[in-house]
Structure formats: structure tokens, C-alpha cells
C-alpha positions, 0 to 999 in steps of 0.5 A: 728343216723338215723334208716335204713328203712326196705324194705317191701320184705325182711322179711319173715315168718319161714312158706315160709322159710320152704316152700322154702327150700323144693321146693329147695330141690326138697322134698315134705316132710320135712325128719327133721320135721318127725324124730322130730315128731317121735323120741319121740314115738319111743324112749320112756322113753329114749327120756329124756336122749337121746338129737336129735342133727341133720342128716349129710351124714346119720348119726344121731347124738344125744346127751346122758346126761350121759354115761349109756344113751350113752351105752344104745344107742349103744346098741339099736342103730340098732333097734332104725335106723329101727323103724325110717327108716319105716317112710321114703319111703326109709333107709334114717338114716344109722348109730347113733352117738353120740356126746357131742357139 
């Protein structure tokens, strides 16, 4: 068996990835990096229990390890999308689900 060689132009770093999909995307900021970077400090010490999971349509999805934390984000789930909403320039989460994938 012979190894294929490797085209010098294929490979490319996470960083230009990054970079490209935000050109493409026409966004300067990436929304993902921010929630990821604010999640934590806005949800406190629920952040343990509450697992980010992904933005669809508006929608955040987040995994609960238990079914105490999923009926504590239910709870906080309208206060919690408008802390994280203030950091966008305008409402980009509308609703919080969960989910158990």
C-alpha cells in the first residue's frame, strides 16, 4: 500500500475555519462564541447542571442532568433569554428548550 500525499492547500487551521464561516456568513461576531463565553457567568452556579447544547431557529437547547434542573430552567428560562439577549445587538434567543440527546 502506498500513502497518498498530502496537497499542500487542503489543510486548514480551526482559526481560518472559524474566520471563513464568518465572512460567509456576512457576521463580524461570532453569536456562538459569545453565549459560550457568557453562559457561564450568567447562569451562575446552575451552570453545573445546565449542559449548552446549540442555537437552532432561535431556539437554545440545553441539556439539564437532572429533572430538578430541568424545572429550575423552566422556571428561570424567561430572565435567563433576556440576560443572554443584552449581549447581542438585537433579541437573537427566543425561547429555551431542553432536550436529553
Amino acid at each position: 500500500m502506498t500513502a497518498e500525499k498530502e496537497k499542500p492547500g487542503r489543510w486548514s487551521t480551526s482559526g481560518d475555519l472559524v474566520k471563513s464561516f464568518s465572512y460567509r456568513a456576512g457576521t463580524v461576531n461570532d453569536k456562538l462564541t459569545i453565549l459560550n463565553a457568557m453562559w457561564d457567568k450568567e447562569c451562575g452556579a446552575y451552570a453545573k447542571h445546565w449542559a449548552l447544547i446549540g442555537v437552532k431557529k432561535g431556539v437554545l437547547y440545553v441539556r439539564p442532568k437532572s429533572s430538578a434542573a430541568a424545572q429550575e430552567l423552566h422556571m428561570r428560562s424567561e430572565g435567563l433569554m433576556k440576560s443572554l439577549n443584552k449581549y447581542f445587538g438585537r433579541p437573537w434567543i427566543v425561547a429555551i428548550r431542553t432536550t436529553y440527546r
